[in-house]
N, C-alpha and C positions, 0 to 999 in steps of 0.2 A: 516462205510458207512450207514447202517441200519441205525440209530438215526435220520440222516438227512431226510430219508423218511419216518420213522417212528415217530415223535418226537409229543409226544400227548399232548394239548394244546389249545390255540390261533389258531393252525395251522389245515386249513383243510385238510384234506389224500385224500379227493375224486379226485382232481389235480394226486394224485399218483398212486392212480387207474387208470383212467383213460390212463393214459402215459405208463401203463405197470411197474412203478417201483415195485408196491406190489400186491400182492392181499392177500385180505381180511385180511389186518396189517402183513403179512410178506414179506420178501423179496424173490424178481422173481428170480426161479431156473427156468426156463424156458429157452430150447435151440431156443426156437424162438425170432427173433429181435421184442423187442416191440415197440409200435406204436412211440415212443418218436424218436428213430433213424430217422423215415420219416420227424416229425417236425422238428426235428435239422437239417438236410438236408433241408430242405424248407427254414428255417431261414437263413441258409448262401446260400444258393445258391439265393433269396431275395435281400440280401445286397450285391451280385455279379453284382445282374443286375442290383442294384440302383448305384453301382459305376462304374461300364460301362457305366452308358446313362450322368457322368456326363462329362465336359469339361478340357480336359488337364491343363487348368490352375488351375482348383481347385486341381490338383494335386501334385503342384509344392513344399506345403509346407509337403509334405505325404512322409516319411520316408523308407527308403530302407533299409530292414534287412536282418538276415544269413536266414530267412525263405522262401524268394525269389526264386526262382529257376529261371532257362534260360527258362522255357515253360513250359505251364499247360500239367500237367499227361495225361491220356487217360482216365483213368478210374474217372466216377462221384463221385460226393459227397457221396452219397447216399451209391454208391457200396463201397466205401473205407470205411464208416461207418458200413455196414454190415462186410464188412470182420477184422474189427478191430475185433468187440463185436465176431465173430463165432471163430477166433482165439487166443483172448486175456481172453475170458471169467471175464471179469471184470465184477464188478456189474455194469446194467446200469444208476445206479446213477451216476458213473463215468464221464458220456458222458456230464451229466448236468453240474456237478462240472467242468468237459475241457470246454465246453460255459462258465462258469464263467473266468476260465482261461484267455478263448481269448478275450473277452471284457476287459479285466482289462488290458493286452497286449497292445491289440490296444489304449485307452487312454493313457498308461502310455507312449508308443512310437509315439505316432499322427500316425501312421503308418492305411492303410486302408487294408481291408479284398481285395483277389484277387486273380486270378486262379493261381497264383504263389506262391504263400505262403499257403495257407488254408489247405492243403492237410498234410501237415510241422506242422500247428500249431493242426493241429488234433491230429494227433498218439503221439506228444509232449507233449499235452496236458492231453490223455486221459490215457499216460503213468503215468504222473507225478499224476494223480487223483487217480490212482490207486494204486499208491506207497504210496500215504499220506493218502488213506482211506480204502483200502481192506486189509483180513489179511492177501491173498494170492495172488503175480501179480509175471509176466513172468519177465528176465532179460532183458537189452534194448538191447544186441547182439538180442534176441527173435522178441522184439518189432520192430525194425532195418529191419528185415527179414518179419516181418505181412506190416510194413508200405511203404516198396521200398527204403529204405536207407540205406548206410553202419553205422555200429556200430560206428564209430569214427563220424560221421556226426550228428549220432542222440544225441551224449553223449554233443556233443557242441553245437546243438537246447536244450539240457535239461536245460546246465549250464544260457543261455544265456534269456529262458524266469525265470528260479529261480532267474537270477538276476533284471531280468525287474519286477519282481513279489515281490520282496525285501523279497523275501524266505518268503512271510507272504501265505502262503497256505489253512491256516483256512478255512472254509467256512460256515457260521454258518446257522442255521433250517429257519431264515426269508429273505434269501439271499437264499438261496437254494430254498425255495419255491415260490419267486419272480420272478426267471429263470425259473421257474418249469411252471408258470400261462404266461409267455410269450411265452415257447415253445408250449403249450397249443392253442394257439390263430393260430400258425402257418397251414396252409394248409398241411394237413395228405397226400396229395396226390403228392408234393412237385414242383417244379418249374424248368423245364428242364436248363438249361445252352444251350444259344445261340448261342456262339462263339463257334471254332472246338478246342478240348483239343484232343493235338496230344502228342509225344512221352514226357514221363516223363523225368524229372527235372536232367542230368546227370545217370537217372535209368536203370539200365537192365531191359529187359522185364521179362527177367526168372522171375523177382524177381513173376513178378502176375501169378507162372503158381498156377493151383490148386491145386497143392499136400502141402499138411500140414506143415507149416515148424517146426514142434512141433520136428521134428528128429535133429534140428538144436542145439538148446537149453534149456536148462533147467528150470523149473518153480523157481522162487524165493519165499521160505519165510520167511514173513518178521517178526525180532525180537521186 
């Protein structure tokens, strides 16, 4: 994952600074969420509100996936995204590379971003970036348990964007840095959700109490 925010060139690193991925050319060991999680959160929660104010008809040719749930979670964007990266400890290149993810998603399904799926295509996401670019990322029983879903749920969210994604995973230094200058533009301060997000998607609540679910499972690494 380093090469992507590091990769010296053509490519300017100030976007990396900036966003919290490095400072000064290494990668962020920092327990704190950097600033890029606010933007990511701004960005979708943006494109929540630009597809709420549009008309049910435009929605008619908009596709219905496993990532849908029966009703938006309770907890924001924002908060689901800090509590991945405080749990997951992934690098948070990861979070850029999941935005690549779900963009590619949503084209390749016509399907549109929504309070029912977002939260699904996050922790799916952020898993699967961190499986194809860290040298060390949690088990998805682990992942399952940080994001409010059972293990068997999140295993068929994994299978079902690697095949929407034609298992092409790559994600190369001008495609990374591309995401990187769009989250950039985003408002740091992020953009509230309007609508009321009540009880999570078939979820227990237990699942968000605070205590660690590190006791749960064990870290994976990867060969």
């Amino acid at each position: 994952m380093e090469t992507l925010a590091t990769d010296p060139g053509i490519i300017d690193s100030g976007v990396y600074l900036r966003l919290g991925l490095i400072v000064e050319g290494k990668r962020l060991h920092n327990k704190q969420p950097p600033p890029l999680l606010s933007r990511l959160a701004s960005s979708l929660e943006i494109s929540l509100l630009l597809q709420h104010d549009k008309s049910p008809s435009e929605f008619q040719h908009s596709a219905v996936t496993v990532f849908d749930g029966r009703s938006p979670p309770e907890i924001t964007i924002s908060q689901y995204l800090d509590r991945i990266f405080n749990y997951s400890r992934c690098s948070p290149s990861c979070f850029v590379v999941a935005y690549i993810y779900i963009h590619q998603f949503l084209d390749v399904t016509r399907a549109h971003l929504t309070p029912l799926n977002v939260h699904r295509l996050l922790v799916t996401s952020v898993m699967l970036a961190a499986k194809v670019f860290d040298d060390r990322y949690y088990n998805n029983a682990y992942y399952a348990r940080v994001g409010g879903v059972s293990t068997k749920e999140l295993n068929r969210l994994e299978m079902k964007l690697l095949f929407a994604l034609d298992f092409k995973l790559q994600v190369d230094p001008l495609t990374f840095h591309s995401h990187c200058c769009l989250l950039e533009k985003q408002n740091s301060d992020g953009v509230q959700i309007e609508w009321p997000i009540k009880e999570a998607c078939r979820l227990n609540k237990e699942t968000w109490r605070k205590s660690t679910p590190e006791s749960v499972c064990s870290q994976t690494t990867a060969r």
